[in-house]
C-alpha positions, 0 to 999 in steps of 0.5 A: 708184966705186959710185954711190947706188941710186934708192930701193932698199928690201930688200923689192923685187924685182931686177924692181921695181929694173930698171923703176925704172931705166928709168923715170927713176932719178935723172934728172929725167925720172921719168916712171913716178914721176909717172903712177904712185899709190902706196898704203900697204896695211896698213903693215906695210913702209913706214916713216912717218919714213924713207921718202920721201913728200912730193916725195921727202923723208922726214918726218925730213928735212920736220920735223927738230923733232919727229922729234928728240922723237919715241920711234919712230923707226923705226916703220912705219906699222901701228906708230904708227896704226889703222884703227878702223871708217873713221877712221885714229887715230895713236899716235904717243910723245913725250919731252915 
């Protein structure tokens, strides 16, 4: 039986995937997770729907509604938002 992988993401490393193993994984005690900020940088790899961000879940999962009439679907960060000057401005497409 193969057992689901904690977060696995095709761009970490075997080095990223082995210290999360120890440092939690799937237990409850994920220690490393919550001493740990995580930041986003340009994101040209962090998917805004898809990946998990508030208390673990996926703003797919968070909000079912809008995700449904939303066009980018699989958008990553860089993709539906800009930096200009100091303010960050979304661009997010919708159906309606």
């Amino acid at each position: 039986m193969l057992k689901a992988k904690y977060n696995e993401h095709p761009w970490e490393s075997i080095w990223w995937k082995d210290i999360k193993k120890i440092c939690g994984g799937l237990s409850d005690n994920k220690w490393f997770d919550e001493g740990v900020t995580w930041k986003v940088g340009n994101g040209e790899k962090s998917r805004f729907w898809k990946d998990p961000w508030l208390d673990g879940q996926t703003l797919e999962n968070r909000f079912p509604r809008l995700f449904l009439v939303l066009e980018q679907k699989e958008s990553l960060i860089s993709e539906v938002g800009s930096l200009k000057g100091n303010t960050w401005s979304w661009d997010l497409t919708w159906r309606r």
